[in-house]
C-alpha positions in Angstrom: 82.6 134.2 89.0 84.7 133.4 92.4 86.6 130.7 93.4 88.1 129.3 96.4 91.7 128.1 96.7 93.1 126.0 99.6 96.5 127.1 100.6 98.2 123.8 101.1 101.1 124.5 102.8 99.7 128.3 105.1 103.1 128.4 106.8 104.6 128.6 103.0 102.2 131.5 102.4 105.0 134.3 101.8 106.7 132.3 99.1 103.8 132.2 97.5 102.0 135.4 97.7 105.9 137.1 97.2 107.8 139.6 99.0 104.9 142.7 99.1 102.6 140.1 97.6 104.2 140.6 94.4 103.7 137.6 93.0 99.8 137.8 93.3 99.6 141.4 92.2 101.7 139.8 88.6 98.9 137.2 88.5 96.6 139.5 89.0 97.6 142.1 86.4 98.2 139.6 83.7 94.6 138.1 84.1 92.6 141.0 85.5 91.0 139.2 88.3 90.9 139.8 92.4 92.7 138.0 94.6 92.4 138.1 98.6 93.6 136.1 101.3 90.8 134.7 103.8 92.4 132.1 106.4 94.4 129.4 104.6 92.4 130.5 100.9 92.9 132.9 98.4 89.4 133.9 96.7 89.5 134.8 93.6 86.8 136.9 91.3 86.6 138.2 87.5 85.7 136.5 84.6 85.1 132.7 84.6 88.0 132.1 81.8 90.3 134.3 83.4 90.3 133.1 87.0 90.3 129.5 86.0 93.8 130.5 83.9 94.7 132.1 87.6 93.7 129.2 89.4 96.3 127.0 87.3 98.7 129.5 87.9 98.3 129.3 91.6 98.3 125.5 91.4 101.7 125.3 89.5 103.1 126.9 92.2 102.0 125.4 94.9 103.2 122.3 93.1 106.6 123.9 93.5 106.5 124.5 96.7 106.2 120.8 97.5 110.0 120.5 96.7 111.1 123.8 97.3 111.2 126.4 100.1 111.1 129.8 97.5 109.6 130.9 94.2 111.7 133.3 92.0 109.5 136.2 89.8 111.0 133.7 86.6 108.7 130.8 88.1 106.4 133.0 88.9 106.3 134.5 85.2 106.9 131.5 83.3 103.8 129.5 85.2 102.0 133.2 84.0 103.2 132.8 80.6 102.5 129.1 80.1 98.5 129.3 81.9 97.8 132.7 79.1 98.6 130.5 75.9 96.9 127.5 77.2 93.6 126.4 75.1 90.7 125.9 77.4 89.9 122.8 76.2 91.3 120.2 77.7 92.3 116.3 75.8 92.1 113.2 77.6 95.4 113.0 78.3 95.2 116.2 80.5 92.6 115.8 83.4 94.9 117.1 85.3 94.5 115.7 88.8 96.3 114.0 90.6 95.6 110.8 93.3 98.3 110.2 95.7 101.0 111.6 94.4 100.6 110.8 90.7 98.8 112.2 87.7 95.2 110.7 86.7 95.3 109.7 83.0 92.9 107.3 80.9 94.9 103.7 81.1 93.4 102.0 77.8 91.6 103.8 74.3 88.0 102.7 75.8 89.0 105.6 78.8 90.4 107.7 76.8 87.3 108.0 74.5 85.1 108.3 77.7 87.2 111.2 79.1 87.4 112.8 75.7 83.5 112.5 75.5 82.9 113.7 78.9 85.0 117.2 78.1 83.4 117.5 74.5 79.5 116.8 75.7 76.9 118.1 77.5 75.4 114.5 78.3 77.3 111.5 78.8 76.2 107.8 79.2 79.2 105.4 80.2 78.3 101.7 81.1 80.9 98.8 81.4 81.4 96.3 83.8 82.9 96.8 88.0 86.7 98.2 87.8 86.5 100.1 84.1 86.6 103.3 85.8 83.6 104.8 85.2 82.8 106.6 88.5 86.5 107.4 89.0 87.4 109.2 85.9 84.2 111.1 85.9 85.0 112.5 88.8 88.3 113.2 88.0 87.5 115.0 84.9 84.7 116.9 87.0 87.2 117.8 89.4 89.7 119.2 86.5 86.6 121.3 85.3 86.5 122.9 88.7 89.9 123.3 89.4 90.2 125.3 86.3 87.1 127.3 86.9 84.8 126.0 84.2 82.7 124.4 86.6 81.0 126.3 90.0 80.2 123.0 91.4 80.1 118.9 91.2 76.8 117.0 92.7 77.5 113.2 93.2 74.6 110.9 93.0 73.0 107.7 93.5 70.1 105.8 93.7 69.4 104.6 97.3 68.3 100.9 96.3 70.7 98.0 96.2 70.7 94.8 96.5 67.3 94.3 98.1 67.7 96.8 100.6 65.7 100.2 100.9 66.4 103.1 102.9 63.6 102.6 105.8 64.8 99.0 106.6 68.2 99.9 107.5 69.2 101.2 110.7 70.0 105.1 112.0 69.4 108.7 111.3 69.0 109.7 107.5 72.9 110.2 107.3 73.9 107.0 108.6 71.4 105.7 105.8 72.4 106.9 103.2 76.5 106.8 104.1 76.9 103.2 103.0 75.3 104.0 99.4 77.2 107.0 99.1 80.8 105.5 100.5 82.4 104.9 96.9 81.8 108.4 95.8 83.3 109.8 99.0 86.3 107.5 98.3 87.0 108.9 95.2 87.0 112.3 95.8 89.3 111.5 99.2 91.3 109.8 96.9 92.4 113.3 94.5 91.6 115.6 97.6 92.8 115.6 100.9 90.0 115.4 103.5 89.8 118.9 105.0 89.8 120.4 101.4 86.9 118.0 100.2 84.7 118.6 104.2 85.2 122.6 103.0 83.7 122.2 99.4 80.7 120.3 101.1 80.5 123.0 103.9 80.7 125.6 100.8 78.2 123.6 98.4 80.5 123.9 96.2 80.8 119.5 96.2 77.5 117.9 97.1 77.3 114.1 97.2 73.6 113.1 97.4 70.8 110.2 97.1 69.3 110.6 93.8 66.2 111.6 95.0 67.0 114.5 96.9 67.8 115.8 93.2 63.8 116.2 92.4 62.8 119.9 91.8 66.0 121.3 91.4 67.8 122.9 88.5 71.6 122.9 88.6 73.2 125.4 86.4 77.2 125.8 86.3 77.8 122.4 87.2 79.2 118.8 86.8 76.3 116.2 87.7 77.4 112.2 88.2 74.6 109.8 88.5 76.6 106.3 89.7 75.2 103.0 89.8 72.2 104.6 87.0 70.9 101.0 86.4 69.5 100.8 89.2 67.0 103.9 88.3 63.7 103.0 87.1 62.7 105.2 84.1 61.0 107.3 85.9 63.9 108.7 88.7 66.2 108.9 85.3 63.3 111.3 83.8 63.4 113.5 86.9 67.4 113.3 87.0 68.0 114.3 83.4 65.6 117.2 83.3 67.8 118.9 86.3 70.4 119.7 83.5 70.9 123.4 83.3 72.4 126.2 81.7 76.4 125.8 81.5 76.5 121.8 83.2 77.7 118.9 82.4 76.0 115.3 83.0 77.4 111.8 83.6 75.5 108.8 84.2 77.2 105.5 84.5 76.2 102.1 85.9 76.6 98.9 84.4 73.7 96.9 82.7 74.7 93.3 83.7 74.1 94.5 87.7 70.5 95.4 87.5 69.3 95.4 91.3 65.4 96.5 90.3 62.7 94.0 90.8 62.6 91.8 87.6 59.8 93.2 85.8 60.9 96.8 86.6 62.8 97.9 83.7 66.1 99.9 84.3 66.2 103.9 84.0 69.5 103.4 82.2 69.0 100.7 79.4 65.7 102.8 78.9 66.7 106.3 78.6 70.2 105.1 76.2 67.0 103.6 73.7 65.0 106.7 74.0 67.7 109.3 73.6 69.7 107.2 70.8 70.2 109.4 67.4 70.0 112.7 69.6 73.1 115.1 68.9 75.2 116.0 71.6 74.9 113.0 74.1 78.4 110.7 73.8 77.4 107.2 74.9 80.5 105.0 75.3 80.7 101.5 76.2 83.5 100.1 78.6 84.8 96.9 77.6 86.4 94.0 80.0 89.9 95.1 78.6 89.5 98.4 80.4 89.5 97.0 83.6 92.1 98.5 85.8 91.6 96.9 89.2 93.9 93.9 90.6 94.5 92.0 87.6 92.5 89.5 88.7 89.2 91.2 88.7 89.1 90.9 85.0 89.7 87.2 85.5 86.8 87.2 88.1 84.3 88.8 85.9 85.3 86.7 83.3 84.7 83.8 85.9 81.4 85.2 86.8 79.9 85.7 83.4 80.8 82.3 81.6 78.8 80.6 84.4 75.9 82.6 84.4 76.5 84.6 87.6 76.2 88.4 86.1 73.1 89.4 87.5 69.8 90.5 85.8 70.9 91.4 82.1 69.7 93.8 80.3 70.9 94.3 77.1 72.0 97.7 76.3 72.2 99.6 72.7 75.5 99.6 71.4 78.1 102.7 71.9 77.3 105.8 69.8 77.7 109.3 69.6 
């Protein structure tokens, strides 16, 4: 496989390449993978194991390199030393990302299970109410998978019907459209990525962030799929999404069930598909409770507010969490 690596910090190249560009050639020995410079990116090619264990090597020290001006060959080796024993697999409590500064990590045992269901399953369904998470750890978790090279690509999506409103009543080109649907997704992955890194992956296809039915007729193999705001599929546009799954990917589907904005008597993709597909092995379904909410404390005390007056939306009731 290959895989592209920003250079955070170009005019710090030399400390990290090494005098003779010694430090990539002891990267490059210990894994047995390529490494060239192009621009302000290394690209690296080999096995998919072994340059994902190159890529966190290369990440550790440009970590370093925030707080320092030089690497010695001991940082060099010991980030070497500590990337070759590492497990692939990774625990909730290592998504390794990070969002301004500090690491991502599950804030209450309801994240922590979705996380841990995400890295151990093919298919996962997560549903809970509005600041739980659910878009932003999934695409923290798919952005760990590709950072460590055991992902090629991440495809954002959504349905492009809200509140009401379709696509052909609002005003502007397609892109314009389809911006304000697609906003949140964008905000997260600005959120662990700086901009120019994440407008380079979308120039590369290597992040695609999408209306859901742009999806129809493809197959995506080597990748990290996230359908957001799934209840407002019909069961239809879920059909069509799930059967893009393909060799070596990884699906997420998350929404919440008491924010249905379909028609009344048009049942929701999501609540449907978690009936049809209950019992099958290897989908995780996990169900996001008020005490995960991790917004402004007083979200939780809004959606409290909202639900014990009636206010939640059309309600659907979902099957409850199993694996």
């Amino acid at each position: 496989m290959q895989l592209n690596i920003a250079l955070e910090q170009p005019e710090k190249k030399l400390a990290l390449f090494g005098s003779a560009d010694r430090h990539l050639r002891m990267i490059r020995d210990t894994f047995g993978v390529q490494i060239i410079g192009h621009d302000e990116e290394l690209r690296l090619s080999g096995e998919r194991e072994q340059v994902g264990k190159a890529a966190a090597v290369l990440e550790q020290l440009q970590k370093a390199l925030r707080r320092q001006e030089w690497l010695t060959a001991e940082e060099v080796g010991s980030a070497i030393g500590k990337a070759a024993d590492e497990s692939r697999q990774h625990s909730a409590d290592e998504i390794d990302v990070y969002a301004r500064g500090r690491a991502i990590r599950p804030k209450t045992p309801g994240q922590r299970q979705y996380i841990e269901a995400i890295f151990h399953h093919d298919l996962t369904f997560c549903t809970g109410p509005a600041g739980t998470g659910k878009t932003y750890l999934a695409v923290a978790a798919a952005a760990c998978l590709l950072k460590h090279g055991q992902t090629k690509r991440i495809v954002l999506a959504r349905p492009a019907v809200e509140a009401g409103e379709r696509l052909g009543f609002l005003p502007g080109d397609l892109q314009a459209k389809v911006n304000p649907y697609l906003r949140p997704l964008f905000d997260a992955l600005h959120d662990m990525m700086d901009f120019e890194q994440v407008k380079r992956f979308m120039i590369n296809d290597v992040i695609e962030v999408i209306p859901l039915a742009f999806m129809r007729g493809r197959t995506l193999n080597e990748s990290v799929v996230i359908l957001d705001e799934a209840q407002n599929t019909t069961a239809s546009q879920m059909l069509m999404f799930l059967t893009r799954l393909g060799h070596d990917s990884k699906m997420i589907v998350t929404g919440d069930v008491t924010q249905v904005d379909l028609p009344p008597d048009v049942r929701s993709g999501l609540v449907d598909a978690m009936q049809r597909l209950a019992g099958i092995r290897g989908i995780a379904r996990v169900e996001l409770q008020r005490v995960d909410i991790v917004r402004h404390r007083l979200v939780q005390n809004i959606v409290n507010a909202y639900e014990q007056n009636g206010q939640g939306g059309h309600h659907e009731t979902a099957p409850k969490d199993e694996e």
